[in-house]
Jmol script that loads the backbone (N, CA, C; Angstrom):
load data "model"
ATOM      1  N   UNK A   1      -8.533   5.156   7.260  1.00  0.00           N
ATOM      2  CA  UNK A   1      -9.038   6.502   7.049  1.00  0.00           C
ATOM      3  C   UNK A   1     -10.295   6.447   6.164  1.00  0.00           C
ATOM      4  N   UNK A   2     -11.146   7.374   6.281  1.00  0.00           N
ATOM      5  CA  UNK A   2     -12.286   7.674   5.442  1.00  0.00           C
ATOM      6  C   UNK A   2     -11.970   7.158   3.744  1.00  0.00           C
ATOM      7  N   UNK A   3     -13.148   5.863   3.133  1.00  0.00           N
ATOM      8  CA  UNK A   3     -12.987   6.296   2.217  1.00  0.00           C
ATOM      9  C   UNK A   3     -11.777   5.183   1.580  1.00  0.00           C
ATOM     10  N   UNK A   4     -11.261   4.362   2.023  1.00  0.00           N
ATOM     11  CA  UNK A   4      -9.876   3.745   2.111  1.00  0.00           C
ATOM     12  C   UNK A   4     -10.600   2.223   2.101  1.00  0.00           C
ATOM     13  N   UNK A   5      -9.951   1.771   1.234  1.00  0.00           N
ATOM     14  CA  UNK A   5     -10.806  -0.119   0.750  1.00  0.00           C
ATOM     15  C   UNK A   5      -9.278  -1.120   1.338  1.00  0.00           C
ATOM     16  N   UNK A   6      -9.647  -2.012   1.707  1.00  0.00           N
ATOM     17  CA  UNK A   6      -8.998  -3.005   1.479  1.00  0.00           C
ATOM     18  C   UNK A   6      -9.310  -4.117   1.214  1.00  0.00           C
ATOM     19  N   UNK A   7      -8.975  -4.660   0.251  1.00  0.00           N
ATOM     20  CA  UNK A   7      -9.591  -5.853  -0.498  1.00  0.00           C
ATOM     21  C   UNK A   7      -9.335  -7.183   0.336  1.00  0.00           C
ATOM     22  N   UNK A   8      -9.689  -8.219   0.322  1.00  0.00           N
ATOM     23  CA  UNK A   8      -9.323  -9.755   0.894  1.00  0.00           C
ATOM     24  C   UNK A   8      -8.353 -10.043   0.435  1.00  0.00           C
ATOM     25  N   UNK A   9      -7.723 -10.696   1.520  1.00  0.00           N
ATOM     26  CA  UNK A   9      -6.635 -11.732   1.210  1.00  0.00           C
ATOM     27  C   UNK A   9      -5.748 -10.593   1.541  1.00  0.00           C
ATOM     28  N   UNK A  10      -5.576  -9.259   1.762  1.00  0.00           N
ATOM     29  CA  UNK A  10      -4.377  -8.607   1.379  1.00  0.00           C
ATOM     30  C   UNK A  10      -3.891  -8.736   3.044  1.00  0.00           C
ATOM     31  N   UNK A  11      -2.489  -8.360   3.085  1.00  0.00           N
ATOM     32  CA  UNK A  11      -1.823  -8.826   4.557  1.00  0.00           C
ATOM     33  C   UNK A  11      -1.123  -7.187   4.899  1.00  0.00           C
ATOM     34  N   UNK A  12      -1.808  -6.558   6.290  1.00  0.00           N
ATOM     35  CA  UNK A  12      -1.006  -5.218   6.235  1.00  0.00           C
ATOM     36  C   UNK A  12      -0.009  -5.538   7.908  1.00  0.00           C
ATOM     37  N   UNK A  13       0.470  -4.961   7.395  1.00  0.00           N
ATOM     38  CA  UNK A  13       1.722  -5.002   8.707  1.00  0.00           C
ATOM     39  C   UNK A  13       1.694  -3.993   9.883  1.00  0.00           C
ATOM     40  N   UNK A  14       1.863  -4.385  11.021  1.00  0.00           N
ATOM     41  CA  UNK A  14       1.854  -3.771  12.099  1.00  0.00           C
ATOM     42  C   UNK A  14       2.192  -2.377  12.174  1.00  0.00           C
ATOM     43  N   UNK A  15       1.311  -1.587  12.339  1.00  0.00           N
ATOM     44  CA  UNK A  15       1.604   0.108  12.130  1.00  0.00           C
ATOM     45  C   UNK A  15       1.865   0.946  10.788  1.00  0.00           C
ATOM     46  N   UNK A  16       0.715   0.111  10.383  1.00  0.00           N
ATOM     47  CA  UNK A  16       0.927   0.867   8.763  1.00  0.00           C
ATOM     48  C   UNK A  16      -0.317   1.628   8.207  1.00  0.00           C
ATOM     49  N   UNK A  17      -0.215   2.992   7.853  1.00  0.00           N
ATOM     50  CA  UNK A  17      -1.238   3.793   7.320  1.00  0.00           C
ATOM     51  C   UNK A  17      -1.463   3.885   6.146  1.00  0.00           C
ATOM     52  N   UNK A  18      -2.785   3.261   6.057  1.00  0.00           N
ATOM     53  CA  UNK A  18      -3.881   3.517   5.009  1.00  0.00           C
ATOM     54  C   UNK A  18      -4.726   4.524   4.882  1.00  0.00           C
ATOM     55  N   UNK A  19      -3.912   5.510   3.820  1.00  0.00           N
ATOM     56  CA  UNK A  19      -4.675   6.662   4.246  1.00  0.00           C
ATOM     57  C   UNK A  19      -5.837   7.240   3.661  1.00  0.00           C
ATOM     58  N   UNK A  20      -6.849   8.266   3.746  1.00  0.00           N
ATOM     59  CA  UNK A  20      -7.769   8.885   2.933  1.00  0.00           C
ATOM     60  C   UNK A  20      -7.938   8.098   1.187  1.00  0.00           C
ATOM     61  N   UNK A  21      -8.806   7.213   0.907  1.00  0.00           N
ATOM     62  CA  UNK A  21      -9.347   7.241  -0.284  1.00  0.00           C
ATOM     63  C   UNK A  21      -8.352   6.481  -0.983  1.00  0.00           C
ATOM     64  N   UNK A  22      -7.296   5.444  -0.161  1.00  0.00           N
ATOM     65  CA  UNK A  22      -6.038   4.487  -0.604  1.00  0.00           C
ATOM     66  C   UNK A  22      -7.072   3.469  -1.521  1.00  0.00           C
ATOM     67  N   UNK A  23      -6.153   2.784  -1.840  1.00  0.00           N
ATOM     68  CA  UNK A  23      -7.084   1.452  -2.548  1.00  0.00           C
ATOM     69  C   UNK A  23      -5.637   0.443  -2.161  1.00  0.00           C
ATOM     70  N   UNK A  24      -6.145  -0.551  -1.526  1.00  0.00           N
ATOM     71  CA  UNK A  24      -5.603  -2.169  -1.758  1.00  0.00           C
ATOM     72  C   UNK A  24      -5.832  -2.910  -2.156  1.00  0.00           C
ATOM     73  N   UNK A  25      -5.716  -3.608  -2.868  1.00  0.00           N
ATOM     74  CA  UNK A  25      -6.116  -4.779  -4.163  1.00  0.00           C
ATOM     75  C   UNK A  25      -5.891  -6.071  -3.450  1.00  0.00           C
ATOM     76  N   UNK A  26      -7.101  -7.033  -3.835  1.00  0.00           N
ATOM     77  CA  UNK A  26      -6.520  -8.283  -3.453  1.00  0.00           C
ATOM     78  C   UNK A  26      -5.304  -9.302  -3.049  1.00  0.00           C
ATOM     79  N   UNK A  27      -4.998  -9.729  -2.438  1.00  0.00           N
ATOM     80  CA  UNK A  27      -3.605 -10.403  -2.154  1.00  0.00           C
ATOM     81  C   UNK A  27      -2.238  -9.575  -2.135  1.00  0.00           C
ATOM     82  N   UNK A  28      -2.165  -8.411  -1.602  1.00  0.00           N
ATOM     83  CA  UNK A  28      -1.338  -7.353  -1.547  1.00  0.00           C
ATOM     84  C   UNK A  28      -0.387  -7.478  -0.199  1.00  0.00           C
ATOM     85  N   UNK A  29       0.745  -7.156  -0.165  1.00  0.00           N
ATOM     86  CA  UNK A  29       1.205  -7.061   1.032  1.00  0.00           C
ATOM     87  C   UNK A  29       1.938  -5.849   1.734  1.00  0.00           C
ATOM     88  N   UNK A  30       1.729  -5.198   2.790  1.00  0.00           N
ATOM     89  CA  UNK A  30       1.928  -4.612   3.340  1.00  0.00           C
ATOM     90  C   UNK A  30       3.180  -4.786   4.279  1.00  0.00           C
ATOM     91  N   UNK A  31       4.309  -4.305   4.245  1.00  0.00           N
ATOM     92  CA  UNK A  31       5.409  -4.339   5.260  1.00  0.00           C
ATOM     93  C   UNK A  31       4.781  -3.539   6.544  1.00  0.00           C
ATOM     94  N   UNK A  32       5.770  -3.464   7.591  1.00  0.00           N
ATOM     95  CA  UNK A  32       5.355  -2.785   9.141  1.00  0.00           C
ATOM     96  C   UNK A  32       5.865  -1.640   8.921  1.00  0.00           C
ATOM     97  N   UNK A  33       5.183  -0.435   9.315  1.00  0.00           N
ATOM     98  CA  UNK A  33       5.566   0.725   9.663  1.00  0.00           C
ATOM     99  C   UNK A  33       5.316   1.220   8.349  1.00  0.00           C
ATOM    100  N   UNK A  34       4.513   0.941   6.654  1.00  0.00           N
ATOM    101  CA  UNK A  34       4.903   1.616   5.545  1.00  0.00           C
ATOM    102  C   UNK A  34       3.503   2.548   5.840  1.00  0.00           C
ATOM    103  N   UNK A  35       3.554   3.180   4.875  1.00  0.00           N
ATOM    104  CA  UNK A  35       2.450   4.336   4.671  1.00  0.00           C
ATOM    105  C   UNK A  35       1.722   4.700   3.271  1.00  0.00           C
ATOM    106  N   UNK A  36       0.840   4.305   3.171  1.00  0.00           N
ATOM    107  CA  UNK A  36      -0.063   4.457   1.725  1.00  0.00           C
ATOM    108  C   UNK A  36      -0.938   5.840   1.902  1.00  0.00           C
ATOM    109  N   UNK A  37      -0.709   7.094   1.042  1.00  0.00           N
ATOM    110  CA  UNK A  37      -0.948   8.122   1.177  1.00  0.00           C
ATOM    111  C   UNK A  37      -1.922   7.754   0.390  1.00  0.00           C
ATOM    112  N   UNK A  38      -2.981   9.454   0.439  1.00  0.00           N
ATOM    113  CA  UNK A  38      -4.267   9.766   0.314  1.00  0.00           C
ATOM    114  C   UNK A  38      -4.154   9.227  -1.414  1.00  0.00           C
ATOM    115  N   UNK A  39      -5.349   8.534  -2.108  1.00  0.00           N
ATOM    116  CA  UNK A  39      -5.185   8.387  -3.396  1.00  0.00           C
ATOM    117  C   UNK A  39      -4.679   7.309  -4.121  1.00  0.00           C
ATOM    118  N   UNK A  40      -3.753   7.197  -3.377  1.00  0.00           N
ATOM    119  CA  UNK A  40      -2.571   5.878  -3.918  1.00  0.00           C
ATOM    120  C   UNK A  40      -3.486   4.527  -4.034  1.00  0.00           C
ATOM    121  N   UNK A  41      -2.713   3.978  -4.953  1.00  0.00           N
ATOM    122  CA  UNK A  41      -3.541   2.345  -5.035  1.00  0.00           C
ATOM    123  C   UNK A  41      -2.385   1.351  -4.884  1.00  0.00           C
ATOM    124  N   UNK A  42      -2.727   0.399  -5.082  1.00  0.00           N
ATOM    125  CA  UNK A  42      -1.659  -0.870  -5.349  1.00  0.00           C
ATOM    126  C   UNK A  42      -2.697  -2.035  -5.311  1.00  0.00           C
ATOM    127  N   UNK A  43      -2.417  -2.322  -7.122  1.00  0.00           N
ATOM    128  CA  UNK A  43      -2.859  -3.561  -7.670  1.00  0.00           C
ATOM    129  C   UNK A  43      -2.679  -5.010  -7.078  1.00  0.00           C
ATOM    130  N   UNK A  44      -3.467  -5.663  -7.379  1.00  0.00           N
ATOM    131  CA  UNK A  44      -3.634  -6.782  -6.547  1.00  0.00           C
ATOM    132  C   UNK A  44      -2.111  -8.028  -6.913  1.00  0.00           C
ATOM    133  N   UNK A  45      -2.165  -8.487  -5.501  1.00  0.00           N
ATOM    134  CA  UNK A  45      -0.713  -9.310  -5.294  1.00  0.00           C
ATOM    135  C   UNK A  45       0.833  -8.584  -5.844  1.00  0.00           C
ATOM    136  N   UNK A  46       0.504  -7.007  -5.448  1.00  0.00           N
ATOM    137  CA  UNK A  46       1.835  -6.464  -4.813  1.00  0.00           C
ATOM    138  C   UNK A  46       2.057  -6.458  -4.031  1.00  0.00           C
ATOM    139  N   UNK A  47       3.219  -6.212  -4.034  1.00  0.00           N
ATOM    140  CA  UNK A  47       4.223  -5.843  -2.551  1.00  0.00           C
ATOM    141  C   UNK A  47       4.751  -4.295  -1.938  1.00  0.00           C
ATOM    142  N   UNK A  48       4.278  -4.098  -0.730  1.00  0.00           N
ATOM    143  CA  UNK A  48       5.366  -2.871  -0.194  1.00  0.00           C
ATOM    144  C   UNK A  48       6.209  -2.921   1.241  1.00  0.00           C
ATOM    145  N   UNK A  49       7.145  -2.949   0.913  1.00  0.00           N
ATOM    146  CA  UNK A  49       8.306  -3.450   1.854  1.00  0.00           C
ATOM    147  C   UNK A  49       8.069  -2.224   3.190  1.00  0.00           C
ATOM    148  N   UNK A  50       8.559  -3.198   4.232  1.00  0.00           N
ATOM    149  CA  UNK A  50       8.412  -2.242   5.360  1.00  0.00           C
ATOM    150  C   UNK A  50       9.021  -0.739   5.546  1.00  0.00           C
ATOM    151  N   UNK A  51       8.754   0.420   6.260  1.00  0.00           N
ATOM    152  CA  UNK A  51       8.900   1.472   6.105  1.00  0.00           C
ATOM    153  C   UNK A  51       9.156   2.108   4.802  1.00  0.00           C
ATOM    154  N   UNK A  52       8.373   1.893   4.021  1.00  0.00           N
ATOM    155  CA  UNK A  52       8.295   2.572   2.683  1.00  0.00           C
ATOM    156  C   UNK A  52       7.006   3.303   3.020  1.00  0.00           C
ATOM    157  N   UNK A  53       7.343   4.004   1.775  1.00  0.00           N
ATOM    158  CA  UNK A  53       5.834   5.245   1.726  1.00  0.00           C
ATOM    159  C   UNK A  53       5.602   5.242  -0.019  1.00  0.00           C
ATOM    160  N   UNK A  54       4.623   5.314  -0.157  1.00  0.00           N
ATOM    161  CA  UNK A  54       3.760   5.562  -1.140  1.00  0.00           C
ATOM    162  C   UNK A  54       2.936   6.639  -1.515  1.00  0.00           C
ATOM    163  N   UNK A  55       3.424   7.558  -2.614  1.00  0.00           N
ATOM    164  CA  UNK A  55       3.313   9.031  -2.060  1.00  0.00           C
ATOM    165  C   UNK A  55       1.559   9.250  -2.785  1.00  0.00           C
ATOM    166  N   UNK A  56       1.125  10.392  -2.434  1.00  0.00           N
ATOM    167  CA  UNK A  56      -0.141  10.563  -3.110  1.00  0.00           C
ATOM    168  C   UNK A  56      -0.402  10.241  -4.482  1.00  0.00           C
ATOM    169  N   UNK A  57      -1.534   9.742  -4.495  1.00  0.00           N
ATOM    170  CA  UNK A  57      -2.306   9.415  -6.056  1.00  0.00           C
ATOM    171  C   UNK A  57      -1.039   8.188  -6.993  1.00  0.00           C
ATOM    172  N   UNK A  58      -0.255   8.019  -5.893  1.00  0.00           N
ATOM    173  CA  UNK A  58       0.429   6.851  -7.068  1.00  0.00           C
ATOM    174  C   UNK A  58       0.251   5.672  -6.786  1.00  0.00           C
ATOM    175  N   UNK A  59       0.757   4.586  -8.253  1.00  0.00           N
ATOM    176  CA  UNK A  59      -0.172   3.707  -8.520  1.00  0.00           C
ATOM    177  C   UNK A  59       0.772   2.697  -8.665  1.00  0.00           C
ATOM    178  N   UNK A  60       0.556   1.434  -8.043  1.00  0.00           N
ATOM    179  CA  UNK A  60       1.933   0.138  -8.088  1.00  0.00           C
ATOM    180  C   UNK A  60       0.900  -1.282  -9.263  1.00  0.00           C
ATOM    181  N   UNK A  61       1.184  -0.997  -9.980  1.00  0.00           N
ATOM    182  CA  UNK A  61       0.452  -2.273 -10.991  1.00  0.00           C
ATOM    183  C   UNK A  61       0.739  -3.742 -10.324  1.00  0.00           C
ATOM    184  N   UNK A  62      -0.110  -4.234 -10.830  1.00  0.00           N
ATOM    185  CA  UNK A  62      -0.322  -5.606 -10.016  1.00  0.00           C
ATOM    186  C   UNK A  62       1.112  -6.269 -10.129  1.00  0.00           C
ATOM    187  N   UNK A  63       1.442  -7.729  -9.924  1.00  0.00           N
ATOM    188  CA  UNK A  63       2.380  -7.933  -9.005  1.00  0.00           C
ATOM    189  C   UNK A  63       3.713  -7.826  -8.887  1.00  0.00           C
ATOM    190  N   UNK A  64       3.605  -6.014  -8.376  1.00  0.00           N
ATOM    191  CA  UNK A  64       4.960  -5.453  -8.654  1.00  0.00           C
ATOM    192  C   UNK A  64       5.393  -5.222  -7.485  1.00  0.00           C
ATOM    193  N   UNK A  65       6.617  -5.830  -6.715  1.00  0.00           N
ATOM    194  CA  UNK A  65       7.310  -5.808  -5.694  1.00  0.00           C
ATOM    195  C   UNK A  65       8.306  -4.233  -5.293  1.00  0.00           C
ATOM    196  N   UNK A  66       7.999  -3.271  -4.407  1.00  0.00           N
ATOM    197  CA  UNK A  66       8.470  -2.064  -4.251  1.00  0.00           C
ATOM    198  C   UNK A  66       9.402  -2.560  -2.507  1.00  0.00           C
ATOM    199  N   UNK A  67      10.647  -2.582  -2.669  1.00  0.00           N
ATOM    200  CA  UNK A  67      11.523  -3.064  -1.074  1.00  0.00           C
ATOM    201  C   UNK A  67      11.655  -2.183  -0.490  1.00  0.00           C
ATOM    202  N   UNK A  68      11.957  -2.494   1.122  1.00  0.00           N
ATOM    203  CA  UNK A  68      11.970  -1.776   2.026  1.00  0.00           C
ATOM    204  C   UNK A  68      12.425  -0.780   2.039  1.00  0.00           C
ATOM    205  N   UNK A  69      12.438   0.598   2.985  1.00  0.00           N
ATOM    206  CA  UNK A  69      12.929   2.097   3.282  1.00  0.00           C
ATOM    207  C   UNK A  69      12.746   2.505   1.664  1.00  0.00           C
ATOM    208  N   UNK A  70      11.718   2.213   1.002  1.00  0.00           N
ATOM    209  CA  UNK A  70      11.441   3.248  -0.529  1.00  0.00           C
ATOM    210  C   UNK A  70      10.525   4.175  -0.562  1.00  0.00           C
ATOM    211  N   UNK A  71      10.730   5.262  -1.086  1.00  0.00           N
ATOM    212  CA  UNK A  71       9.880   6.267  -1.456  1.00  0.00           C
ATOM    213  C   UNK A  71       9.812   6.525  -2.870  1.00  0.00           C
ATOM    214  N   UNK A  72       8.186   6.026  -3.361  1.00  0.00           N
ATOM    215  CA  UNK A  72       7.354   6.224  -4.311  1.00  0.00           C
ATOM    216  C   UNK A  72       6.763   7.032  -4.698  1.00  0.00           C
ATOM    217  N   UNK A  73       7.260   8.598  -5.308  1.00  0.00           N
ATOM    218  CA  UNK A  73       6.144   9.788  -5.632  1.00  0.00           C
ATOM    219  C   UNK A  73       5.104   9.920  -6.205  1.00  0.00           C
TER     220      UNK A  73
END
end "model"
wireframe off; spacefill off
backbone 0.3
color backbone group
C-alpha cells in the first residue's frame, strides 16, 4: 500500500497485507495470511506469526516474537 517500507532481509509470507504507511524493519518475519495495519511498525528481526493482525499505529520492538492467530491493538 501507499507509503508502506519494507526493509531488506525481511521475509513476508504468502498473502500478507502491508498496509498504508506500515513500517518493516530489517530481518523481520512475516507469517502467511497476517496483516500489518495502517501505521503499525515492527522493529527489526521480529516476528509475526501467521494469521495474526497487527492493529493500527502499533509498535512490536525489535526482536520480539508475536505467535500465530494473535491480535495486537
Amino acid at each position: 500500500m501507499a507509503n508502506a517500507v519494507i526493509n531488506p532481509n525481511a521475509k513476508v509470507g504468502n498473502g500478507v497485507i502491508v498496509n498504508t504507511a506500515a513500517v518493516v524493519e530489517h530481518d523481520v518475519e512475516i507469517g502467511d495470511f497476517a496483516h500489518v495495519s495502517p501505521n503499525a511498525a515492527m522493529g527489526g528481526a521480529s516476528h509475526l506469526g501467521m494469521l495474526s493482525h497487527l492493529g493500527i499505529g502499533a509498535v512490536v520492538i525489535q526482536c520480539v516474537s508475536i505467535g500465530a492467530h494473535t491480535i495486537i491493538g
